[in-house]
C-alpha positions in Angstrom: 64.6 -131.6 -33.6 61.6 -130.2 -32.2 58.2 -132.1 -32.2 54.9 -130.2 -33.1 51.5 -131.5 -32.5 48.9 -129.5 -34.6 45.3 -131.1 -33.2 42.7 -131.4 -35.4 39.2 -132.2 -35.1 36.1 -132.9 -37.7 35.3 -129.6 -39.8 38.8 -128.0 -39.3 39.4 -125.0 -41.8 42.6 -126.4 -43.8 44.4 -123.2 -44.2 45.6 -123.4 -40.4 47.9 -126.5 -42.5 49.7 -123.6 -43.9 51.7 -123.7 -40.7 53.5 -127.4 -41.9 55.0 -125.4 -44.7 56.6 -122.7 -42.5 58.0 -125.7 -40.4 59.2 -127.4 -43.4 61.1 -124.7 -45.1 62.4 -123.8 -41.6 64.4 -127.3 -41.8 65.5 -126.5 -45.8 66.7 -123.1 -44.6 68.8 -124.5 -41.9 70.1 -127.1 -43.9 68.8 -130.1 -41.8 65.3 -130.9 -40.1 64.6 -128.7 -37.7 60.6 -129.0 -36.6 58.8 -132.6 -36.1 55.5 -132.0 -37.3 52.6 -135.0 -36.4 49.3 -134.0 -37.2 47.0 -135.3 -34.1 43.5 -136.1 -33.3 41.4 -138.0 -30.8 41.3 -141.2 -32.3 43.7 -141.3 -35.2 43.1 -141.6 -39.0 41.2 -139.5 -41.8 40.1 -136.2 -40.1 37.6 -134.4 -42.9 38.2 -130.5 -43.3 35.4 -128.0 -43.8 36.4 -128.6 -47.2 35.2 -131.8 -47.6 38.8 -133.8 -48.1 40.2 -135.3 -45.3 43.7 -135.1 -43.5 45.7 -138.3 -42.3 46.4 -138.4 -38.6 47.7 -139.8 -35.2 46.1 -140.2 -32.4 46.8 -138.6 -29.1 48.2 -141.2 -27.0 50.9 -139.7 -24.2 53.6 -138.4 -26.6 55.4 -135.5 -25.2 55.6 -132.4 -27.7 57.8 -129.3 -27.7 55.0 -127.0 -28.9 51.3 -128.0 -29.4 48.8 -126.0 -31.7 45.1 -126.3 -31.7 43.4 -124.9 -35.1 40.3 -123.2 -35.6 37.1 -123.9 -37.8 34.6 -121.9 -39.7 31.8 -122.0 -37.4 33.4 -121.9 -34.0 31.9 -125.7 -33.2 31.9 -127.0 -29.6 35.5 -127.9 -28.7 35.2 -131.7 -28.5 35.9 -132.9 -24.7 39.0 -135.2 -25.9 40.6 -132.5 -27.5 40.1 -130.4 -24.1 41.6 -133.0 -22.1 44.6 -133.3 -24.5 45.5 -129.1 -24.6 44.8 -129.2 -20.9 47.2 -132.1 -20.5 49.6 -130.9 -22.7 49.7 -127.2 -21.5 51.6 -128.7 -18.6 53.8 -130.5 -20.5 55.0 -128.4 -23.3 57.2 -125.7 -23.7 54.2 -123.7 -25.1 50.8 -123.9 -26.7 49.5 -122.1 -29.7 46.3 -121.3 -32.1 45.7 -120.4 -35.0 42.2 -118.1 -36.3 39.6 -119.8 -33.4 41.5 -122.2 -31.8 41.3 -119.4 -29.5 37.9 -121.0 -28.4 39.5 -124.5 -27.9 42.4 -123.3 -25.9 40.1 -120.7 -23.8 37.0 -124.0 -23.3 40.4 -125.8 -21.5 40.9 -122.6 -19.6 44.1 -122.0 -20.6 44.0 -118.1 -21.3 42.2 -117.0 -18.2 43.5 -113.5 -17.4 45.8 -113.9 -20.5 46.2 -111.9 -23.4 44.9 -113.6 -26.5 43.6 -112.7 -30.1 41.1 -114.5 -32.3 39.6 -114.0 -36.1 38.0 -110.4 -35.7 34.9 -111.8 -37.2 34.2 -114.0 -33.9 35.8 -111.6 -31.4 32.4 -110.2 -29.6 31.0 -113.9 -29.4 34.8 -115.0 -27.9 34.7 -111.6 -25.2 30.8 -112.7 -24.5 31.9 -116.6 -23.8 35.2 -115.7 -21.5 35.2 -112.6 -20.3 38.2 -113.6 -17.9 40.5 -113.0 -21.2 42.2 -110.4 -22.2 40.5 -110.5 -25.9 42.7 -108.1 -28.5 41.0 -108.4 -31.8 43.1 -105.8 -33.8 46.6 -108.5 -33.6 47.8 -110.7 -35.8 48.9 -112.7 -33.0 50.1 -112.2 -29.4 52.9 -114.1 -27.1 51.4 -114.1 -23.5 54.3 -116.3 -21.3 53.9 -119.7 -22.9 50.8 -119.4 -25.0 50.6 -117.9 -28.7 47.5 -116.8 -30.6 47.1 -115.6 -34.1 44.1 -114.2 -35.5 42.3 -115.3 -38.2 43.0 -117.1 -41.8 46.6 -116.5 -43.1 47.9 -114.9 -39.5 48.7 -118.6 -38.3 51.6 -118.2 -41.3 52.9 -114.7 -39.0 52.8 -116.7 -35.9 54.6 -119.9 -37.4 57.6 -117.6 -38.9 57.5 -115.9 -35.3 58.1 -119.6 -33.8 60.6 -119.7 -36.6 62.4 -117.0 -35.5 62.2 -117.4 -31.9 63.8 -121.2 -31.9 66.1 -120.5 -35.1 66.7 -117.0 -35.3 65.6 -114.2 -37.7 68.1 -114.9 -40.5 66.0 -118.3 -41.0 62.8 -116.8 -40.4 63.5 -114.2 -42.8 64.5 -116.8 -45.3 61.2 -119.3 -45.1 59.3 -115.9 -45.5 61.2 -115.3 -49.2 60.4 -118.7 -50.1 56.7 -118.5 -48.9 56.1 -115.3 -50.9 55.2 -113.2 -48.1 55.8 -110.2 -46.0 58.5 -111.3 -43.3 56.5 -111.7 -40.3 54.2 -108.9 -39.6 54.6 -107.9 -35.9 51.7 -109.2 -34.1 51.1 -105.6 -32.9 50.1 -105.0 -36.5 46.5 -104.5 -37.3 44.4 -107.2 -38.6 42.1 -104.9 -40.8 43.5 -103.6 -43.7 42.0 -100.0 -44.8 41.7 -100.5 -48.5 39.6 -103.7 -47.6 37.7 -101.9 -44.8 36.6 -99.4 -47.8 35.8 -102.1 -50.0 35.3 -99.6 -53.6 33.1 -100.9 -56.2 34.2 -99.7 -59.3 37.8 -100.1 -61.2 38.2 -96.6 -61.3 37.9 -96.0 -57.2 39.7 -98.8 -56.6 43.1 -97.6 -59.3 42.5 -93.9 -57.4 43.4 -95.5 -53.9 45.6 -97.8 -55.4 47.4 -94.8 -56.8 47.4 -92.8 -53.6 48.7 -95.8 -51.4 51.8 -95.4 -54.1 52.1 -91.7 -53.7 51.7 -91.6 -50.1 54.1 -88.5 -50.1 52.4 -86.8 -52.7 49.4 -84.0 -51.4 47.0 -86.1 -53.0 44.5 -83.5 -53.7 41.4 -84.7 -54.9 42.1 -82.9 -58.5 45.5 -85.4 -58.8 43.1 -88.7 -57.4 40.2 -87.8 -59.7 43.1 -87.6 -62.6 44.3 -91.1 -61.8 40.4 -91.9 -62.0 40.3 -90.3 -65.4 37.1 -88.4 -63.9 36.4 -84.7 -63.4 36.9 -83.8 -59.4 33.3 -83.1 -59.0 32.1 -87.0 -60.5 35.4 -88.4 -58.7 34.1 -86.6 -55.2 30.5 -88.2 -55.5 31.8 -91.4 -56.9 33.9 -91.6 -53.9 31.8 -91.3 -51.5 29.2 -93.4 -52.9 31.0 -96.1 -53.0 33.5 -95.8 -49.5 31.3 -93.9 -47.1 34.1 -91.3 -46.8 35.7 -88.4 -48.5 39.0 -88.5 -50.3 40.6 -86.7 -47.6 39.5 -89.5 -44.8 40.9 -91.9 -47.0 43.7 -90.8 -47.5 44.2 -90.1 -43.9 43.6 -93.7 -43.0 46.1 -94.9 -45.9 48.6 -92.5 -44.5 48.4 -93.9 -40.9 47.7 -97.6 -41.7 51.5 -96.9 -43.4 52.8 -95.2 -40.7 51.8 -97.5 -38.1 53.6 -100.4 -40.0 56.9 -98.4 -40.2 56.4 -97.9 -36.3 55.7 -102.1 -35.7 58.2 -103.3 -38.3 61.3 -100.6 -38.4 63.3 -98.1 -35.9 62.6 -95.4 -38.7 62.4 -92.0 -36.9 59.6 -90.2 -36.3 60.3 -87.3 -38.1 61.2 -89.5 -41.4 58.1 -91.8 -40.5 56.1 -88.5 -40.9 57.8 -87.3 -43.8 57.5 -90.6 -46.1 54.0 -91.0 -45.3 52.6 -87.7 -46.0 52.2 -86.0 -43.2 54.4 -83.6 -43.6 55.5 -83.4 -39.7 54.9 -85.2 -36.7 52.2 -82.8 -35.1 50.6 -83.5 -37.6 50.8 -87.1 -37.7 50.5 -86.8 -33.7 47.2 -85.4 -34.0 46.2 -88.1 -36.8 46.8 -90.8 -34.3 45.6 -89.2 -31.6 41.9 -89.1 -33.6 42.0 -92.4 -35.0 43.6 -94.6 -32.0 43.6 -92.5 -29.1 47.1 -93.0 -28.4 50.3 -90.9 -29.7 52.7 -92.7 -32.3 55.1 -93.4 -29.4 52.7 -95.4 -27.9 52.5 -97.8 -30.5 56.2 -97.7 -31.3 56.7 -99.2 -27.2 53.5 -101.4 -27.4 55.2 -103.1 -30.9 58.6 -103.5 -28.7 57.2 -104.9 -25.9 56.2 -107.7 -28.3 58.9 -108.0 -30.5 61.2 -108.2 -26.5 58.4 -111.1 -25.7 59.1 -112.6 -28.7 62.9 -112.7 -29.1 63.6 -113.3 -25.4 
């Protein structure tokens, strides 16, 4: 069985907890415990969330652990010097050392992710590159393996980079099953985008919001803006206007951006060709979709496609 220590500290945000569950259900799916979980902080006992309930927990003492996480909190508070000592301490102990959403601060304060790859909640990214410019900050990931260290970004990623722990002591097939019984998308690759592009455009009105709806649906459809202002039961003209009122962008951008947030997911999560990437996404060809990328993230699709497998090798080896 492997021991996890998840440390905790006053003010914690509790959905880093989420991470138990995935350990949990990683023991049900293997039909006997697999993951030790002891929740730990500097002096043991109650730890209040930034919820306002508190959390019952061990202190440090000198327990050895196969895999200690540090969470994150709201407000990015000053790392307490205990907990310092402790992931400092630990990081040479361990087999590895994780955060979850801003625990990127704590585990960066030790000095643990000097000239290290590391991810953080997007919201707190510039502060993070502005406090330790010695790490290699990547903002857009929902987590990243660097050697022995792990970071997710922010909120429900630490539930990504617990199935990837999952999957790297216990195999996919389990992983794959705590995901079913969690409710969620198995593991998106950490190379995956934080930002999601319907949120990004953030439509007011019902109508706006069933048009994009419709189009993420129809991805292989033209999409003109006649068929989008149908499935907004508005004339083209009054759909055009609304549209950009409310998104900043024309249909056609959006669309775009729907049609590549797609298509980079089928290059991170499948070994879908190109060509049929291309095709069941909309754009037609992959010039086309070439050209897409090339505008939006200034790399080609094959790029991304080795940059996702360099992670997923990281990962699983």
């Amino acid at each position: 069985m492997l021991r996890v220590g998840i440390v905790l500290y006053p003010g914690f945000q509790a959905m880093n907890l989420a991470v138990t569950t995935v350990f949990e259900f990683a023991g049900l799916a293997a039909g006997e415990p697999a993951y030790e979980v002891v929740l730990l902080s500097e002096h043991g006992g109650p730890v209040p969330t930034s919820g306002g309930f508190a959390v019952a927990t061990q202190p440090f003492g000198r327990r050895h652990f196969d895999t200690v996480m540090v969470v994150g909190d709201n407000d990015v508070m000053e790392t307490p010097p205990a907990v310092v000592a402790f992931l400092k301490r630990a990081a040479g102990t361990s087999r590895r050392i994780a955060s979850t959403c801003t625990g990127a601060f704590n585990l960066a304060q030790a000095g643990l992710l000097d000239g290290r790859r590391a991810t953080t909640h997007w919201l707190f990214a510039s502060r993070f590159r502005h406090a330790y410019p010695n790490v290699k900050l990547e903002e857009d990931r929902i987590f990243i393996v660097d050697g022995p260290v792990w970071t997710s970004a922010g909120m429900t990623a630490c539930i990504d980079l617990a199935l990837a722990l999952v999957e790297r002591d216990l195999g996919p097939d389990i992983a794959r099953q705590v995901a079913k019984k969690l409710v969620v998308y198995h593991r998106r690759a950490g190379g995956q985008s934080q930002f999601s592009a319907l949120l990004e455009m953030e439509p007011r009105s019902d109508r706006i919001q069933t048009a994009l709806a419709y189009a993420k649906q129809n991805l292989q459809a033209e999409l003109s803006v006649e068929q989008l202002a149908e499935a907004a039961h508005l004339s083209a003209r009054q759909f055009s206007r609304a549209f950009r009122a409310e998104t900043g962008q024309s249909p056609a951008k959006a669309v775009e951006h729907l049609r590549l947030e797609a298509a980079r997911l089928m290059l991170e999560s499948g070994r879908h060709p190109i060509d049929v990437i291309a095709r069941d996404t909309g754009f037609g060809d992959r010039e086309r979709m070439r050209r897409a990328f090339l505008r939006n993230y200034g790399q080609p699709p094959q790029m991304i496609r080795r940059a996702s497998r360099g992670v997923e090798a990281r990962i699983s080896g």
